[in-house]
C-alpha positions as CSV (number, residue, x, y, z in Angstrom):
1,X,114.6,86.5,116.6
2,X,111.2,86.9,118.5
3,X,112.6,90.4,119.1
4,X,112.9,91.4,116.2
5,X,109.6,90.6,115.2
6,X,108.5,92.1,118.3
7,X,110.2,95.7,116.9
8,X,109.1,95.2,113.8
9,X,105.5,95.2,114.6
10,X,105.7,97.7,117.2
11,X,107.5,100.0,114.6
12,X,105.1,99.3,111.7
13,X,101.7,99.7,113.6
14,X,103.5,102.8,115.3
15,X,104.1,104.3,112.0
16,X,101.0,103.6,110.6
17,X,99.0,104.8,113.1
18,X,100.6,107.9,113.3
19,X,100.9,108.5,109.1
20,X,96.5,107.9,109.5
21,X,95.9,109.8,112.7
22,X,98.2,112.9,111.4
23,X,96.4,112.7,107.5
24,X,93.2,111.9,107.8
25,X,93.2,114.2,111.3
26,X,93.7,116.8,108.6
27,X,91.0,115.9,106.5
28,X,88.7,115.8,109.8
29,X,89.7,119.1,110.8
30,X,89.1,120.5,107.3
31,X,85.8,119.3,106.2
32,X,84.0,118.4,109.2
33,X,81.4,121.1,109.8
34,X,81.8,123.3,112.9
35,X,85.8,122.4,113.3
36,X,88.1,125.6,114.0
37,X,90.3,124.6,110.9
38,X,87.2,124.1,108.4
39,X,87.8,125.4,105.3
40,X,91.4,125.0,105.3
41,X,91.6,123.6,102.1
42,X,93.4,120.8,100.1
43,X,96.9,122.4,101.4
44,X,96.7,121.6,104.8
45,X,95.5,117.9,103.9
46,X,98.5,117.3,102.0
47,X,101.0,119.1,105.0
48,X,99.1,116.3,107.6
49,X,100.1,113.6,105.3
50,X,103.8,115.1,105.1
51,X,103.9,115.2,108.2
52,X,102.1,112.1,109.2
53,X,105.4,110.5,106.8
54,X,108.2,112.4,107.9
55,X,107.6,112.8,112.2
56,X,106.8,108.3,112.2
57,X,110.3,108.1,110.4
58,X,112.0,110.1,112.6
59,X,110.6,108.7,115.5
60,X,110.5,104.8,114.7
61,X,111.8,104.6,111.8
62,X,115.3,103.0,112.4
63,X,113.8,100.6,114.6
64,X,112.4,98.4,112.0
65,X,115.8,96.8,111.1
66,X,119.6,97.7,112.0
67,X,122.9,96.1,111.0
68,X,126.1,95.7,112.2
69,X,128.9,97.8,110.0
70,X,132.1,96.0,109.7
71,X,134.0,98.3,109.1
72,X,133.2,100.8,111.9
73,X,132.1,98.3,114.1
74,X,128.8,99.8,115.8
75,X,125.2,99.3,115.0
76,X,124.3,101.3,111.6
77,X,121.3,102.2,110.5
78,X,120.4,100.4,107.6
79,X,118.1,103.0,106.2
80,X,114.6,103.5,105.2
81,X,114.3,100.6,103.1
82,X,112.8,98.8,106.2
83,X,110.6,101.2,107.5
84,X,107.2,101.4,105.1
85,X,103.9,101.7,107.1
86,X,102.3,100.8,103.6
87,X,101.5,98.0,102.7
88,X,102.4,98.3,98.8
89,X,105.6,99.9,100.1
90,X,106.2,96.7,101.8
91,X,105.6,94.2,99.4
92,X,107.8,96.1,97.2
93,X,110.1,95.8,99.3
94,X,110.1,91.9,99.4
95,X,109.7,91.3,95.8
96,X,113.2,93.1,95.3
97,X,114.5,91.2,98.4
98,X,114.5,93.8,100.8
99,X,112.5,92.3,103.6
100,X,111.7,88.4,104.1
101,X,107.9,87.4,103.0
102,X,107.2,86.6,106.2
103,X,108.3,89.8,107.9
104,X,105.8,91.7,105.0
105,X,103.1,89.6,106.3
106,X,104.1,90.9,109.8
107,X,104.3,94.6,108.4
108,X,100.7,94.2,106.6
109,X,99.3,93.1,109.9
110,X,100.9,96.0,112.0
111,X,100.2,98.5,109.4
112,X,96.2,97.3,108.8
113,X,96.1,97.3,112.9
114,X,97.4,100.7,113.4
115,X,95.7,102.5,110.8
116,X,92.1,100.7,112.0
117,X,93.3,101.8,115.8
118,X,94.0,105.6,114.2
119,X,90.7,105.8,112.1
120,X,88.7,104.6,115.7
121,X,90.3,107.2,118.1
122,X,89.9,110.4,115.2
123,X,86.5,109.2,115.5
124,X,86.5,109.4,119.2
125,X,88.0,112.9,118.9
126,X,86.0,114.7,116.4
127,X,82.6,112.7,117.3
128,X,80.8,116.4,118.2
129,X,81.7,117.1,114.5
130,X,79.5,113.8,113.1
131,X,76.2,115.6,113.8
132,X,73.2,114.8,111.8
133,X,71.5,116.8,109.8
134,X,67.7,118.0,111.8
135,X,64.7,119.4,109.8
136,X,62.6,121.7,111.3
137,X,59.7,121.0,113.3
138,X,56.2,122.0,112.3
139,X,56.5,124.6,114.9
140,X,59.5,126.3,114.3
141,X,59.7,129.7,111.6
142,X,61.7,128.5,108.4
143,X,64.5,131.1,107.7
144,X,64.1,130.2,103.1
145,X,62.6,132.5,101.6
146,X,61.1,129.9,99.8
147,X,59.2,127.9,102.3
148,X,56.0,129.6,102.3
149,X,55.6,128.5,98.4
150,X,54.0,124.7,98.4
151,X,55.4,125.1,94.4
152,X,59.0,125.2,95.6
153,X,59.1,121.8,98.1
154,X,62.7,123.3,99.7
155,X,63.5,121.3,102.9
156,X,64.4,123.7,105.7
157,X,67.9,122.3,107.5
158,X,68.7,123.3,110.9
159,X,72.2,122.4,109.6
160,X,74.0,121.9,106.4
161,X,77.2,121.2,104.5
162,X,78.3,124.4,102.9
163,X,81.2,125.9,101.1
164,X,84.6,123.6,100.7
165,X,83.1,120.8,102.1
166,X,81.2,119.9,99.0
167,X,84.2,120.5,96.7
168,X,86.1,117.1,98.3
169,X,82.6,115.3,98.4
170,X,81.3,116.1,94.4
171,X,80.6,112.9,93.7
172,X,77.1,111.8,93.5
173,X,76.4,108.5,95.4
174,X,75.1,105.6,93.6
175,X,72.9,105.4,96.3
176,X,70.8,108.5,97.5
177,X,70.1,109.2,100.9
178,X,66.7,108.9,102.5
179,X,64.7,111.7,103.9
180,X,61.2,113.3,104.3
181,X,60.4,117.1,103.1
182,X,59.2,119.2,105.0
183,X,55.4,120.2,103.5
184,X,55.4,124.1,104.5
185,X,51.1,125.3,104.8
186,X,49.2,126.1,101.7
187,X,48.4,129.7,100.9
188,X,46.0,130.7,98.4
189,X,47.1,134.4,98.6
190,X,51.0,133.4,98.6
191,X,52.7,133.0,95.1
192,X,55.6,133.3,96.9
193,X,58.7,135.8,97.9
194,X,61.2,134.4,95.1
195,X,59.1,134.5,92.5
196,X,57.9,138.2,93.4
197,X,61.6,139.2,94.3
198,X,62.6,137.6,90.3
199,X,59.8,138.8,88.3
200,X,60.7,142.7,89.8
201,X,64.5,142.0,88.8
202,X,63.0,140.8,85.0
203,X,65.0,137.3,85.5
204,X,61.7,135.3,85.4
205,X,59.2,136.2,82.8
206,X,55.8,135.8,84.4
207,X,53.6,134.3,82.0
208,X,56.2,131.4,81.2
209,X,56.3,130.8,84.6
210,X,55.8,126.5,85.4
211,X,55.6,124.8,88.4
212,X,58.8,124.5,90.5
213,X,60.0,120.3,91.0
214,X,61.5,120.3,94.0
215,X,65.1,120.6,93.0
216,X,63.2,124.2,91.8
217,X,65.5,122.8,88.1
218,X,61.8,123.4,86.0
219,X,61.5,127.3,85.1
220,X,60.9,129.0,81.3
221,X,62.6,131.9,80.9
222,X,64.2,134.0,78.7
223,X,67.2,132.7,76.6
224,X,69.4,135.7,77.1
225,X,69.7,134.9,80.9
226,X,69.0,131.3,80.8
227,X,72.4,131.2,82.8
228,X,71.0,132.8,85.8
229,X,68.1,130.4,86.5
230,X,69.9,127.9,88.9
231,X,72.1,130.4,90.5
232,X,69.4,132.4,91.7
233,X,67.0,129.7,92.3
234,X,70.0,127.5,94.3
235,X,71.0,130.7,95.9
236,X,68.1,132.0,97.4
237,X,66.7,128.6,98.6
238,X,69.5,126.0,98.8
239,X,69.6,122.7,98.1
240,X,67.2,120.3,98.4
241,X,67.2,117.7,101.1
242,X,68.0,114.7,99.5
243,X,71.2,116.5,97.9
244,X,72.0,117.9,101.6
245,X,71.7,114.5,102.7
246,X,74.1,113.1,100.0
247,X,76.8,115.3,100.5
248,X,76.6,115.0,104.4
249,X,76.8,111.3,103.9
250,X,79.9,111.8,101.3
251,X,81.7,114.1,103.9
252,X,81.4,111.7,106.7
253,X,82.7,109.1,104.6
254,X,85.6,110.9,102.8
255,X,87.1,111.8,106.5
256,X,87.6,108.4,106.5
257,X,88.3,106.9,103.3
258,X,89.0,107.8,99.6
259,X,86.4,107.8,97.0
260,X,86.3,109.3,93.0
261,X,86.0,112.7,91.8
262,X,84.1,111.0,89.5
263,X,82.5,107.6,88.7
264,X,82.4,107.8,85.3
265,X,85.4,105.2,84.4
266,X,86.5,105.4,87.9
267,X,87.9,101.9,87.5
268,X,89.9,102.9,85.0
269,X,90.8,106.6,86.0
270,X,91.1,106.1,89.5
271,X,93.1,102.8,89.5
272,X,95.7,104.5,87.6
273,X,95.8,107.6,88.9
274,X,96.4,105.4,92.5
275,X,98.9,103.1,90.2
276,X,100.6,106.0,89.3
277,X,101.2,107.8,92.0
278,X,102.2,104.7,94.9
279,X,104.8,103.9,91.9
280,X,106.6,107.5,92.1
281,X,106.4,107.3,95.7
282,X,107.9,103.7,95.7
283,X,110.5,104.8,92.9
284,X,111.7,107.9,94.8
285,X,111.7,106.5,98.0
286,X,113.8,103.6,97.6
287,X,115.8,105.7,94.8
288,X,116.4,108.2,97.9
289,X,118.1,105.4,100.1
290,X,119.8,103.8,96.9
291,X,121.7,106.9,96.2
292,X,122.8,107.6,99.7
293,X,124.5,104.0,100.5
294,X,126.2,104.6,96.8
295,X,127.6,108.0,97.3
296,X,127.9,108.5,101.0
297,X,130.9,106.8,102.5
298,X,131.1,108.2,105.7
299,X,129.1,106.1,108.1
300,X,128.6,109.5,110.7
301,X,126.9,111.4,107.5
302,X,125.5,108.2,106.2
303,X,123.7,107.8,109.8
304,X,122.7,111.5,109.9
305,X,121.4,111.6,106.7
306,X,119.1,108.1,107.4
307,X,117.9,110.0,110.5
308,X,117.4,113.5,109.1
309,X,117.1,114.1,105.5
310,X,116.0,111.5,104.1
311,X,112.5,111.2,106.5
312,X,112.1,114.9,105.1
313,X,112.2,114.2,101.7
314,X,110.0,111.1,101.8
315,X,107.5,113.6,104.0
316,X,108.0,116.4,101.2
317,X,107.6,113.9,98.3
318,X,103.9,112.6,100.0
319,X,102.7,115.9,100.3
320,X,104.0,116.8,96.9
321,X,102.3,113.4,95.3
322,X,99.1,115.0,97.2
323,X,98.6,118.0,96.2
324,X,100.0,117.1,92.4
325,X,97.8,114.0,91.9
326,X,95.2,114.2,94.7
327,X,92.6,115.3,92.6
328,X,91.4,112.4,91.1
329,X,91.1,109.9,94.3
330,X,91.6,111.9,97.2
331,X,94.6,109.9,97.2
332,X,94.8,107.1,99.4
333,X,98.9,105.8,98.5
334,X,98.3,103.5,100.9
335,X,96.0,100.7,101.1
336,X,96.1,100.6,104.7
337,X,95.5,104.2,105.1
338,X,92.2,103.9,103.0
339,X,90.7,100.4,104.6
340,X,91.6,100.7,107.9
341,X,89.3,104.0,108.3
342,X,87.0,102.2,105.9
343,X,86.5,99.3,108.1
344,X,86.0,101.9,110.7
345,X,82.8,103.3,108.8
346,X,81.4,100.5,108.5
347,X,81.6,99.2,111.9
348,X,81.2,102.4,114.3
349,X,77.7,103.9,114.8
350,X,78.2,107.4,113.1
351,X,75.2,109.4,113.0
352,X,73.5,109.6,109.6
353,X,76.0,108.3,108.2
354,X,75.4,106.7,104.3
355,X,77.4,103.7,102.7
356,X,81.1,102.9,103.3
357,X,81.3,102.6,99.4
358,X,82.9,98.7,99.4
359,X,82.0,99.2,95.7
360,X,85.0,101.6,95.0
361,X,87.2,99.8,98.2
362,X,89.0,97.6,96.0
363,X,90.8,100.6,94.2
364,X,93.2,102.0,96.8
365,X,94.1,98.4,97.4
366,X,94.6,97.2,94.0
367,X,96.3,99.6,92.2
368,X,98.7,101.0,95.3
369,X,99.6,97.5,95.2
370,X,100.3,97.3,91.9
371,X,102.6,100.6,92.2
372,X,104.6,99.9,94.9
373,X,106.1,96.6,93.1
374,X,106.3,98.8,89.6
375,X,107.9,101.4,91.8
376,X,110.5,99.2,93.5
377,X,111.3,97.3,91.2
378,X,112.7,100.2,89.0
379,X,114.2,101.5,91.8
380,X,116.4,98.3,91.8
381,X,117.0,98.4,88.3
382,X,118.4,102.3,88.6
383,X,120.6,101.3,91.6
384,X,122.2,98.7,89.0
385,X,123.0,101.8,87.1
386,X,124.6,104.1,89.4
């Protein structure tokens, strides 16, 4: 009995750690600055966590329980009903008898372990990438065209988040990061590059011209091209530095953990959208063993199939469930793979790193939760049916 406990937790936190390390390795390697696969997009997030499903259950899989088939008379797989490495998996698992309570308590404490161990050691790995963000010194030449204007207050970065990175890190923090401008010399003479460069292209119309603010937001012009304000504005100088400092803090945290595309209703939009989507997982992954044991008779294409096919489509169906409903949490699935990087945040000494969010933490735990019983439970009713 104590080993097959022992299996069970090796399989579980095994599983587990590889699902994290393989997903959020992705997400690392495609929104950390400097990495060689930045940029990649949301594709190759949702291939890691495909992958990060489907190489676990080939590899460990099988271990997590096996029976004895009577009728052929050697050890049979029994499937992956008993191999979850998610917590809402698991416990829907036990409430339609699948696995003993106690043994779910077992898999939650594997599964939290491995995924805490997985979000430590990407952190290890990619620890060059977690650079912090470096203003200029006082003796160093700006390269903004708008620094020489004391009107436009634009922080010169040495470094900053450009590109994709911001589209998986939109949301606006509830708190802002801290930071100091950097106060460029006053010139008399100087009305500044921008505004000389815009008033010879007609976009500003010089005597309607007010002060800048430093997010540059506070400019009369004309109504036809009212459009073009911020984009030349943004593009010629950039953000400002307590927007630079936001989104680096929302990058560093998203590598880790989920968090909304917006917080408008997030409570309500992001717990179902997490609901949702840990319910279809749950459905079709227990559905998927359900209809092999029911139609498959042979135990040699029954044990192939448990071995092969079925960790491909439960790998296929994550990165499907990714890239179909990602958009609204990230999405975590898994509440494991969202707290056990969390709790990594928190604890490890990342450099400028901003708030772990424990605001929005309850989410990916809640309503996975809630799926995976929804999920399974259906499941178990549609086996009754076929």
């Amino acid at each position: 009995m104590a080993s097959d406990y022992g299996k069970l937790f090796v399989a579980e936190f095994v599983g587990t750690f590889l699902l994290v390390l393989l997903g959020n390795g992705a997400i690392c390697n495609t929104l950390l600055p400097g990495t060689k696969g930045h940029g990649f997009g949301f594709l190759g997030i949702a291939a890691g966590f495909a992958f990060g499903v489907f190489i676990p259950l080939q590899m460990v899989g099988h271990i997590s329980e096996q029976r004895k088939d009577s009728s052929c008379g050697f050890r049979m797989l029994k499937g992956w009903e008993n191999s979850y490495f998610n917590p809402a998996v698991s416990l829907g698992g036990a409430v339609i008898g699948h696995i003993s309570w106690v043994k779910m308590l077992l898999c939650w404490a594997a599964e939290m372990s491995g995924a805490i161990v997985a979000g430590f050691l990407l952190f290890i790995t990619y620890l060059p990438h977690f650079q912090d963000l470096e203003l200029i010194g006082d003796d160093e030449k700006p390269d903004c065209l708008c620094c020489n204007s004391e009107d436009a207050k634009v922080a010169v970065l040495r470094h900053e988040i450009k590109g994709s990175s911001k589209r998986f890190a939109s949301t606006k923090n509830l708190k802002s990061g801290k930071g100091k401008l950097v106060k460029p010399e006053k010139n008399a003479n100087d009305v500044g590059p921008v505004k000389q460069l815009l008033e010879r292209l007609n976009v500003l119309d010089p005597e309607k011209m007010e002060d800048h603010s430093k997010s540059m937001q506070k400019v009369v012009i004309s109504s036809d091209i009212k459009d073009l304000k911020v984009k030349h504005l943004v593009d010629a100088c950039g953000p400002n530095l307590g927007q630079s400092i936001e989104e680096h803090q929302e990058v560093k945290l998203v590598v880790f953990c989920t968090r909304p595309s917006t917080v408008h209703l997030f409570w309500l939009f992001s717990t179902w959208a997490e609901f949702f989507g840990t319910a279809l997982l749950t459905f079709c992954a227990f559905a998927f063993g359900n209809t092999a044991k029911s139609s498959i008779t042979d135990a040699a294409t029954l044990h192939l199939y448990t071995r092969g096919l079925e960790p491909l489509l439960v790998g296929l169906l994550v990165g499907g469930l990714i890239l179909a409903l990602g958009g609204v949490t990230g999405p975590a699935l898994n509440p494991a793979r969202d707290l056990g990087p969390r709790i990594v945040h928190w604890l490890m000494p990342i450099p400028g790193k901003g708030s772990s969010e424990w605001w929005y933490a309850w989410v990916p735990v809640v309503g996975p939760m809630a799926g995976g019983v929804v999920g399974a439970l259906l499941a178990d009713q549609l086996k009754e049916l076929t």
